[in-house]
DOFI-296781 format. One record per residue (C-alpha): residue in one letter; chain; x, y, z. Coordinates in nm, 4 decimals. Example, Ala and Ser with C-alpha at 12.3 -4.5 7.8 and 13.67 -1.06 7.14 Angstrom:
REM residues 2
<residu=A, chaine=A, X=1.2300, Y=-0.4500, Z=0.7800>
<residu=S, chaine=A, X=1.3670, Y=-0.1060, Z=0.7140>
***
This chain:
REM residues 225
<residu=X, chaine=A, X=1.9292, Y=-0.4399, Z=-2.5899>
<residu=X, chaine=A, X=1.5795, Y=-0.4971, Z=-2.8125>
<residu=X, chaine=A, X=1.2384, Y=-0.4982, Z=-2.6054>
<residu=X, chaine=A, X=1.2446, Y=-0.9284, Z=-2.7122>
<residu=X, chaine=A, X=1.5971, Y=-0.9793, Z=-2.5287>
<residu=X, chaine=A, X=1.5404, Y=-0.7187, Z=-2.1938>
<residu=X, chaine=A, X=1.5420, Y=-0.8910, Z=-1.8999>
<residu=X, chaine=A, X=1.2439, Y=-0.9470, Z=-1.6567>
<residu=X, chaine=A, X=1.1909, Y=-0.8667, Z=-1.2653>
<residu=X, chaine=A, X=0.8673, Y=-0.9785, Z=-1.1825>
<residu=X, chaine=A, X=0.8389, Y=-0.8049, Z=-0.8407>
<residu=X, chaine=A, X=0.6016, Y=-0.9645, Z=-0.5661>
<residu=X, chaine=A, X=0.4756, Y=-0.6540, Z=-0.3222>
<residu=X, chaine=A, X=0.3962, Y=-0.7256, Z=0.0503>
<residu=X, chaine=A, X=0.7146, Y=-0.7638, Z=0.2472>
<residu=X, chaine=A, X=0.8912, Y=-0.6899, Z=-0.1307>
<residu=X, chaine=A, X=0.7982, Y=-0.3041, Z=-0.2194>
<residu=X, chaine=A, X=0.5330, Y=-0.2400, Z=0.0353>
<residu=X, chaine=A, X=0.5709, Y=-0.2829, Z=0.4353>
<residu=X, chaine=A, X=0.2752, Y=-0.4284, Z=0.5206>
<residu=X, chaine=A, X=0.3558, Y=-0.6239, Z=0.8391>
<residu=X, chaine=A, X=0.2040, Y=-0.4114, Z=1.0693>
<residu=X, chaine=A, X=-0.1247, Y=-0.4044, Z=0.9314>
<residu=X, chaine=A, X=-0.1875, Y=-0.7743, Z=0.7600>
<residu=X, chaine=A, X=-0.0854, Y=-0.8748, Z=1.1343>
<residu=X, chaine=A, X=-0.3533, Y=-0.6026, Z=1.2751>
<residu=X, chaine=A, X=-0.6377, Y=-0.7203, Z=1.0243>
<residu=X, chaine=A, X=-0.6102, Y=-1.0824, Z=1.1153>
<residu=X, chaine=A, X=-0.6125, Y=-0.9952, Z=1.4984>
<residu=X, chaine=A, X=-0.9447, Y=-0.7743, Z=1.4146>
<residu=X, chaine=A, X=-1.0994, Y=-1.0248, Z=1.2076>
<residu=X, chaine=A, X=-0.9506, Y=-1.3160, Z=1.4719>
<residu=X, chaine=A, X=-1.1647, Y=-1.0977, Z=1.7161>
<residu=X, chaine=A, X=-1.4925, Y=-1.1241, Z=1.5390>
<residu=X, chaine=A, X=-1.4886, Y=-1.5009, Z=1.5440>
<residu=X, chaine=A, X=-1.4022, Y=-1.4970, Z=1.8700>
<residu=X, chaine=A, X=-1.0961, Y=-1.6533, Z=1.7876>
<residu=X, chaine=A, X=-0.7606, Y=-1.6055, Z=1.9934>
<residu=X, chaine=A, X=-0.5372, Y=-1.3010, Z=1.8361>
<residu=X, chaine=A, X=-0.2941, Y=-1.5098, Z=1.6088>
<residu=X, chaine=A, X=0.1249, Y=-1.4116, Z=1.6947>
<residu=X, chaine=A, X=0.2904, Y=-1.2202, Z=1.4306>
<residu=X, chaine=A, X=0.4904, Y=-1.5455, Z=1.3512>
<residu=X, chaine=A, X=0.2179, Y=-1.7686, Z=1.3176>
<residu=X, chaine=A, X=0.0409, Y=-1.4361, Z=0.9978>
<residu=X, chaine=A, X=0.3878, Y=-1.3756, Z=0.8730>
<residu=X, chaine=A, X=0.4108, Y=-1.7571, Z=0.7229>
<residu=X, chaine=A, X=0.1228, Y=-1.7229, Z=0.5378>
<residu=X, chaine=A, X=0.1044, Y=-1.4345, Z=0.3595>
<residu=X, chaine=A, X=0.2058, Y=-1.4151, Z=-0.0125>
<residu=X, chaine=A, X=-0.1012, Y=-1.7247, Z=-0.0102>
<residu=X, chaine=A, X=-0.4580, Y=-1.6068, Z=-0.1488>
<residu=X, chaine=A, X=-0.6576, Y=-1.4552, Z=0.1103>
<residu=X, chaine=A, X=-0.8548, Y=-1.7667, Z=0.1488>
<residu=X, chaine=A, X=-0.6430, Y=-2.0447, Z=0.1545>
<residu=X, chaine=A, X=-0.4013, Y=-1.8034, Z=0.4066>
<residu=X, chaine=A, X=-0.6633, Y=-1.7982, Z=0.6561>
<residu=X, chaine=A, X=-0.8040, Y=-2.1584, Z=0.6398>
<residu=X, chaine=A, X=-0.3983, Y=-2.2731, Z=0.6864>
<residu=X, chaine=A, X=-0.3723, Y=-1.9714, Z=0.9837>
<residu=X, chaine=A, X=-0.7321, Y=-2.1045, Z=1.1304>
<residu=X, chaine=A, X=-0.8031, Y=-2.5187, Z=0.9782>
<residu=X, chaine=A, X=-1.0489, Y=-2.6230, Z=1.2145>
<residu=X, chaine=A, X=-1.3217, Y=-2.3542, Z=1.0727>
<residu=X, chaine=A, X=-1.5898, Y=-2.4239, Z=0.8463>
<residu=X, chaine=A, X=-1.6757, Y=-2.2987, Z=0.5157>
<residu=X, chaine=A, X=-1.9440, Y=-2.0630, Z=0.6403>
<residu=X, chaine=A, X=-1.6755, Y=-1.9214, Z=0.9576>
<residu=X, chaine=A, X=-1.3583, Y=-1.8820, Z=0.6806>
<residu=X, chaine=A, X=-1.5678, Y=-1.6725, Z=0.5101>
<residu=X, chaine=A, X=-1.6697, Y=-1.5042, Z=0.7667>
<residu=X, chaine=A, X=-1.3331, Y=-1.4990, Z=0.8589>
<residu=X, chaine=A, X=-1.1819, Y=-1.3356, Z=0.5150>
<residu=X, chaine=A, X=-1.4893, Y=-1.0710, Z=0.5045>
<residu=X, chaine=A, X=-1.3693, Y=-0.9219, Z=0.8529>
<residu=X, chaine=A, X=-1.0431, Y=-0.9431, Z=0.7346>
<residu=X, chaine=A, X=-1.1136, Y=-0.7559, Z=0.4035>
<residu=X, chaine=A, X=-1.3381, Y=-0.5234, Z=0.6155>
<residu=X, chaine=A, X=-1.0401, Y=-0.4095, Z=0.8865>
<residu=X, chaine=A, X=-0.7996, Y=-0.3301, Z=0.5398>
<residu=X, chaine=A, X=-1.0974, Y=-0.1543, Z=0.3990>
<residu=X, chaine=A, X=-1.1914, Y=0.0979, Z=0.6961>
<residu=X, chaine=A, X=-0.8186, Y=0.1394, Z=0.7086>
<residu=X, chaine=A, X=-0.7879, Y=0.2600, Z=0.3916>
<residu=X, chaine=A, X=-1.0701, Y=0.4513, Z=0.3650>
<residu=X, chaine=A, X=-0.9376, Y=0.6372, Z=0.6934>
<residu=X, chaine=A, X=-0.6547, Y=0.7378, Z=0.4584>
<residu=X, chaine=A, X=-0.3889, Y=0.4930, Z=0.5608>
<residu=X, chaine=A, X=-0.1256, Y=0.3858, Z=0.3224>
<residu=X, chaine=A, X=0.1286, Y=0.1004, Z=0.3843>
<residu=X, chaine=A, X=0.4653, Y=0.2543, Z=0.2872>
<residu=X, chaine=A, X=0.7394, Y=0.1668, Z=0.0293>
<residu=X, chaine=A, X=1.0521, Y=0.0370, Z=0.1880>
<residu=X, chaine=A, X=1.3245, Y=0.2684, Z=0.1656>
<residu=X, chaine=A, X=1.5614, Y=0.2611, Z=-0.1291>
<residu=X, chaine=A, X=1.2448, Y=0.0922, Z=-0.3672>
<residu=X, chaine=A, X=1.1789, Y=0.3525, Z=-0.5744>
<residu=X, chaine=A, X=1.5471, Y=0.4096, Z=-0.6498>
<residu=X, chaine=A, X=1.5728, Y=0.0896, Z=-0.7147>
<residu=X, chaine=A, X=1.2986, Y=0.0522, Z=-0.9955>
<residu=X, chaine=A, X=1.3963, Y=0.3835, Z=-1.1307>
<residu=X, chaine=A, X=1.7501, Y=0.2408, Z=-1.2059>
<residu=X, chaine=A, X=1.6544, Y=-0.0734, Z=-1.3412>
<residu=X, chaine=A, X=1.3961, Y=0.1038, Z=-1.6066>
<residu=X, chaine=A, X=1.6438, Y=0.3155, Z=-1.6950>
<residu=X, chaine=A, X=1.8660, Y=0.0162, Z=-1.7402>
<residu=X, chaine=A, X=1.6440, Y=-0.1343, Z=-1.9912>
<residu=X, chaine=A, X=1.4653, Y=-0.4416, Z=-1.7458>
<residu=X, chaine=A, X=1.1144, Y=-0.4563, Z=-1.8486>
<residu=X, chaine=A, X=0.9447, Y=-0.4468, Z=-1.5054>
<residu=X, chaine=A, X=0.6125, Y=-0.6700, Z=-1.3682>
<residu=X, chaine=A, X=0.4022, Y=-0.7441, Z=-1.0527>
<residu=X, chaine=A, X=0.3162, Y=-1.0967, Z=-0.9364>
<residu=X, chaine=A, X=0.1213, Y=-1.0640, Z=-0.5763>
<residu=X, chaine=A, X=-0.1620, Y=-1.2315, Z=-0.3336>
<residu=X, chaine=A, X=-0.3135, Y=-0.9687, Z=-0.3759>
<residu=X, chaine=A, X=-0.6536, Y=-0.9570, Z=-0.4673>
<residu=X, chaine=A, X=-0.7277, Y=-0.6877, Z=-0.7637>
<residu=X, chaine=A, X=-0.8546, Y=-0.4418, Z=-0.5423>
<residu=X, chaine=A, X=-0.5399, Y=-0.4525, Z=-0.4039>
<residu=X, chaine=A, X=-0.3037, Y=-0.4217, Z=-0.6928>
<residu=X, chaine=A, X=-0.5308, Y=-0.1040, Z=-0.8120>
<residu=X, chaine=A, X=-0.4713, Y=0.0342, Z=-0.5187>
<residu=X, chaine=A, X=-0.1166, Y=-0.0013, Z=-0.5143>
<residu=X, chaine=A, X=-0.0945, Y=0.1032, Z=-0.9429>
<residu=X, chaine=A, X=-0.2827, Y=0.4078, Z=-0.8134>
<residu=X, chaine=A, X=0.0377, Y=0.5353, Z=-0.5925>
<residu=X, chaine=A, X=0.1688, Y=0.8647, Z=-0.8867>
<residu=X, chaine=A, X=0.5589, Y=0.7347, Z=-0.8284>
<residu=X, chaine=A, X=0.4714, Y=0.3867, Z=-0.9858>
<residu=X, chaine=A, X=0.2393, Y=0.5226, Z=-1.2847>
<residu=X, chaine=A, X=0.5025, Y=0.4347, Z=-1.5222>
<residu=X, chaine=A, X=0.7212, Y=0.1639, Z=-1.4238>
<residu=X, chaine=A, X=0.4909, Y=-0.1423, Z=-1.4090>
<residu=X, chaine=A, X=0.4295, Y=-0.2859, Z=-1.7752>
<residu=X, chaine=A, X=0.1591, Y=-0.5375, Z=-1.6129>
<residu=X, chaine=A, X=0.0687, Y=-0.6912, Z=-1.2767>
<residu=X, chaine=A, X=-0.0563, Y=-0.9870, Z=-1.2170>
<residu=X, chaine=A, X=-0.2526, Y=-1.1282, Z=-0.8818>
<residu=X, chaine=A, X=-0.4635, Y=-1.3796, Z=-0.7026>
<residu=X, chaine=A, X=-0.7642, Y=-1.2772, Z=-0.8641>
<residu=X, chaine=A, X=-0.6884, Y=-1.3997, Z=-1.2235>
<residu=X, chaine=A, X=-0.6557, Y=-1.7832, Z=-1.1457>
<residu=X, chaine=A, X=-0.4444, Y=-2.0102, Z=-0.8794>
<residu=X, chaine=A, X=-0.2503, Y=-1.8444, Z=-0.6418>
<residu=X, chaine=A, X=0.1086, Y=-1.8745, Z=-0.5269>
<residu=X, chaine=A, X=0.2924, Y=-2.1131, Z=-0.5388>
<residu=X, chaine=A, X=0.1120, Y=-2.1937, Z=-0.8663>
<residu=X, chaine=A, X=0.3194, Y=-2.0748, Z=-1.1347>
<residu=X, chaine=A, X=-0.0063, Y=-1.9608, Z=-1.3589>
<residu=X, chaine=A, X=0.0649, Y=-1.5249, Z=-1.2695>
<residu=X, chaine=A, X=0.4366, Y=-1.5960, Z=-1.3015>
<residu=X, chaine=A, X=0.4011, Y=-1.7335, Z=-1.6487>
<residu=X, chaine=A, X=0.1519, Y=-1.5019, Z=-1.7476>
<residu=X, chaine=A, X=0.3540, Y=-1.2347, Z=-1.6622>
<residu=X, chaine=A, X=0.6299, Y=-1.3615, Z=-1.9136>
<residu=X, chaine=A, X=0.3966, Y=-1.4156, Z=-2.1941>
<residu=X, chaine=A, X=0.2065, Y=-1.0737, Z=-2.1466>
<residu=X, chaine=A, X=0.6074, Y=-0.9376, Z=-2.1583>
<residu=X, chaine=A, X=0.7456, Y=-1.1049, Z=-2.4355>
<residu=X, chaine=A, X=0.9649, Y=-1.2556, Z=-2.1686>
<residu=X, chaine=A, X=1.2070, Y=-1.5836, Z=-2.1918>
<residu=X, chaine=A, X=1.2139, Y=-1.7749, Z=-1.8731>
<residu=X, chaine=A, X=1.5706, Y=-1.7849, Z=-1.8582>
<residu=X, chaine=A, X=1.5546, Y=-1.3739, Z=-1.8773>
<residu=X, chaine=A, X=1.3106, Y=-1.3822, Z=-1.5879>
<residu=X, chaine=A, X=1.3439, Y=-1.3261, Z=-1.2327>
<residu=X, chaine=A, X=1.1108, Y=-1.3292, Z=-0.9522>
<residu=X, chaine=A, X=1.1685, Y=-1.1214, Z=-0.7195>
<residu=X, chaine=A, X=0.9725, Y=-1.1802, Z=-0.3196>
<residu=X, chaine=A, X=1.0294, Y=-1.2323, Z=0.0270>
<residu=X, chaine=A, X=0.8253, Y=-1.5705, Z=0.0521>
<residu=X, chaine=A, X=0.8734, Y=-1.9260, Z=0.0191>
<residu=X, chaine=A, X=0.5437, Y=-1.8888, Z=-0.1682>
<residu=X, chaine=A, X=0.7670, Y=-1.6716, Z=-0.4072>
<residu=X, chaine=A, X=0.9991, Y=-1.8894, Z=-0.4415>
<residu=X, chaine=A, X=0.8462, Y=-2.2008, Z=-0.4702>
<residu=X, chaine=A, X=0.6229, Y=-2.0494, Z=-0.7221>
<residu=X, chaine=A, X=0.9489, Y=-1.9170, Z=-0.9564>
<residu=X, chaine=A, X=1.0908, Y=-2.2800, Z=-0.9403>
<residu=X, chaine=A, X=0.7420, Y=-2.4531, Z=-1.0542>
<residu=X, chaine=A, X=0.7773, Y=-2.1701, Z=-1.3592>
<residu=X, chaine=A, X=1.1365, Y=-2.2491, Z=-1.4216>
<residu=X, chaine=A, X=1.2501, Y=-1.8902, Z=-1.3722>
<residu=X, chaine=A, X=1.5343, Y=-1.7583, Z=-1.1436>
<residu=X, chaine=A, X=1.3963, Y=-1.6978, Z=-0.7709>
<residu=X, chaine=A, X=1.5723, Y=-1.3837, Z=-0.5845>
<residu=X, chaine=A, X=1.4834, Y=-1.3669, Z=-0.2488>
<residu=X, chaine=A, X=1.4929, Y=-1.0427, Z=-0.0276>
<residu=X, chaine=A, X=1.5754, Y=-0.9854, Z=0.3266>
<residu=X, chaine=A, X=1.3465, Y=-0.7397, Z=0.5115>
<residu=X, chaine=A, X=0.9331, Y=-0.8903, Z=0.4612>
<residu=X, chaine=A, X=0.8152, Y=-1.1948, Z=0.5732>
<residu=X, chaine=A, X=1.0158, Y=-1.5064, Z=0.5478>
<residu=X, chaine=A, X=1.3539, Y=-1.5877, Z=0.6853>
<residu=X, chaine=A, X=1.6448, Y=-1.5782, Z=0.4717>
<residu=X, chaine=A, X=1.6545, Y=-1.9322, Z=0.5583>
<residu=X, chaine=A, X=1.2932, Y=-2.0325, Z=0.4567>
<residu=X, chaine=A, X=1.3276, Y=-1.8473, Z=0.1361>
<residu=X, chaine=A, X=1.6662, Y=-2.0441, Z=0.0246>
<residu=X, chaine=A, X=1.5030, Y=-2.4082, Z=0.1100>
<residu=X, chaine=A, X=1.2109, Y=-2.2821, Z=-0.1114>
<residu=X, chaine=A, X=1.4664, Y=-2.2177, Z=-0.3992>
<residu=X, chaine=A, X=1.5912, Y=-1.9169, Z=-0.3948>
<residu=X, chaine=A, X=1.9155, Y=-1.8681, Z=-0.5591>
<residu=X, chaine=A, X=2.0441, Y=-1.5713, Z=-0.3302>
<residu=X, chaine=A, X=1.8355, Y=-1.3590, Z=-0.0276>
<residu=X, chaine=A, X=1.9315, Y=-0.9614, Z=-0.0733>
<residu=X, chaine=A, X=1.9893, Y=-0.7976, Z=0.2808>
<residu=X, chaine=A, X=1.9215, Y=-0.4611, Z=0.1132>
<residu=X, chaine=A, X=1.8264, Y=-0.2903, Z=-0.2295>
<residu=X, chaine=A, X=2.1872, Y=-0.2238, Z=-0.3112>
<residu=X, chaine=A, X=2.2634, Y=-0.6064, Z=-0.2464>
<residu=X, chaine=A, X=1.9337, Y=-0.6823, Z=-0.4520>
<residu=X, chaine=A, X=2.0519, Y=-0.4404, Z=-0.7356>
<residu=X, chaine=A, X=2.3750, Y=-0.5964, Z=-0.7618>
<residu=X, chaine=A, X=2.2424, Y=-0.9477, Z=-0.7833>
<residu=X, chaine=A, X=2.0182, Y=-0.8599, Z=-1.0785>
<residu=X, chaine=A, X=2.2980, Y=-0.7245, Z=-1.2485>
<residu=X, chaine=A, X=2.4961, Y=-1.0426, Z=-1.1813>
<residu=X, chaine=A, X=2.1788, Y=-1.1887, Z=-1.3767>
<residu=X, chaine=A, X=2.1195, Y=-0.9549, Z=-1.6211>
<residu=X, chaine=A, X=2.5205, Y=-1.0398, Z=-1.7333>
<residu=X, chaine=A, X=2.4890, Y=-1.4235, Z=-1.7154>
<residu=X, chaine=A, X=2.1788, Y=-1.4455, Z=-1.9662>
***
C-alpha cells in the first residue's frame, strides 16, 4: 500500500474519541444560568452538538438576540475554560487508543474533522498518546461548520486522499450528513450523542456498537476500495 492509495478515517471527537457528555451538558446549564434561562435536558444539548458553537446554541435557545447568543456562547466558553484550567480533562473512551494504534500500524492515514473550535482541537493534539497519530485536524474555526462538507474535503486534499478511500467516522447526524454532502463513506458509532437511529437516516452506512465492531467495519472498507 503507497501513501497515494492508503485509506482515510477522518475521525470526528466529542461523543467519537472523547466523552464529553457530561460536561458540554454542564456548560450549557452554567451558561443557561447566566441568562437566566431554564437548565436545558440532556436530550434537548445532546442533538446539537457536533454544530459550531454558535449556531448550536441559537438552535438550543432561538428566541435570543444577537447581543444574548453571544452572551450566551461567552458563558459557555467561560464554564469549559475554568474547567480546564482547574485541570479537568474529558476522557478517551475505552478501547480508542487501541483502536488508532492498529489502524496506523495498518497503513490508514488518520485525520480529525470536529465542532470544535481551534482552541479546542489544540487542546486535544496536546494529549502525549495522540502526538503521532493525527496527520491533520480540521475544525469549526477554518470555515462552515458541520454539516458543510468544506473540513471534510479539506481533510482529503491536505491527505492526498480519494473520496472513495475516505471515511468519516462520528456519532452525529451532523457527521453524517456532512460525509454524504462530501461524497465520502459515513460510519456511524454507537456510544456519543446521536441514536443509532438518527445517525442511519442522516446516511450512515453502518452504526458500530463498540471499537471492535467499528474496527471490523473499516476493514470491511478498507477491502472493498
Amino acid at each position: 500500500m503507497t501513501a497515494f492509495d492508503a485509506p482515510l478515517a477522518v475521525f470526528d471527537v466529542d461523543g467519537t474519541l472523547v466523552d464529553s457528555r457530561a460536561s458540554i451538558h454542564l456548560a450549557a446549564c452554567e451558561a443557561a444560568k447566566v441568562l437566566g434561562l431554564p437548565e436545558p435536558s440532556y436530550d434537548r444539548v445532546r442533538q446539537i452538538v457536533g454544530l459550531t458553537l454558535d449556531k448550536a446554541l441559537h438552535v438550543l435557545e432561538p428566541q435570543l438576540t444577537m447581543g444574548e447568543l453571544a452572551e450566551f456562547v461567552a458563558a459557555f466558553q467561560n464554564s469549559f475554560r475554568t474547567r480546564y484550567e482547574a485541570g479537568h480533562e474529558e476522557p478517551l473512551y475505552d478501547g480508542v487508543m487501541d483502536t488508532l494504534r492498529l489502524l496506523k500500524k495498518d497503513g490508514w492515514k488518520l485525520s480529525i474533522a470536529t465542532g470544535q473550535n481551534s482552541r479546542g482541537v489544540a487542546r486535544n493534539l496536546a494529549r502525549p498518546e495522540w502526538s503521532d497519530l493525527f496527520l491533520s485536524a480540521h475544525c469549526a474555526s477554518d470555515g462552515p461548520g458541520k454539516p458543510d462538507p468544506s473540513m471534510l474535503l479539506a481533510a482529503v486534499h491536505k491527505n492526498d486522499g480519494l473520496l472513495e478511500r475516505t471515511v468519516m467516522i462520528g456519532d452525529t447526524s451532523h457527521d453524517m450528513l456532512m460525509a454524504a454532502n462530501a461524497k465520502v463513506a459515513g460510519q456511524g458509532v454507537g456510544w456519543g450523542f446521536h441514536t443509532v437511529e438518527e445517525q442511519l437516516a442522516a446516511g450512515a452506512t453502518h452504526v458500530a456498537k463498540d471499537f471492535p465492531d467499528l474496527e471490523a467495519a473499516l476493514v470491511r472498507f478498507a477491502a472493498k476500495i
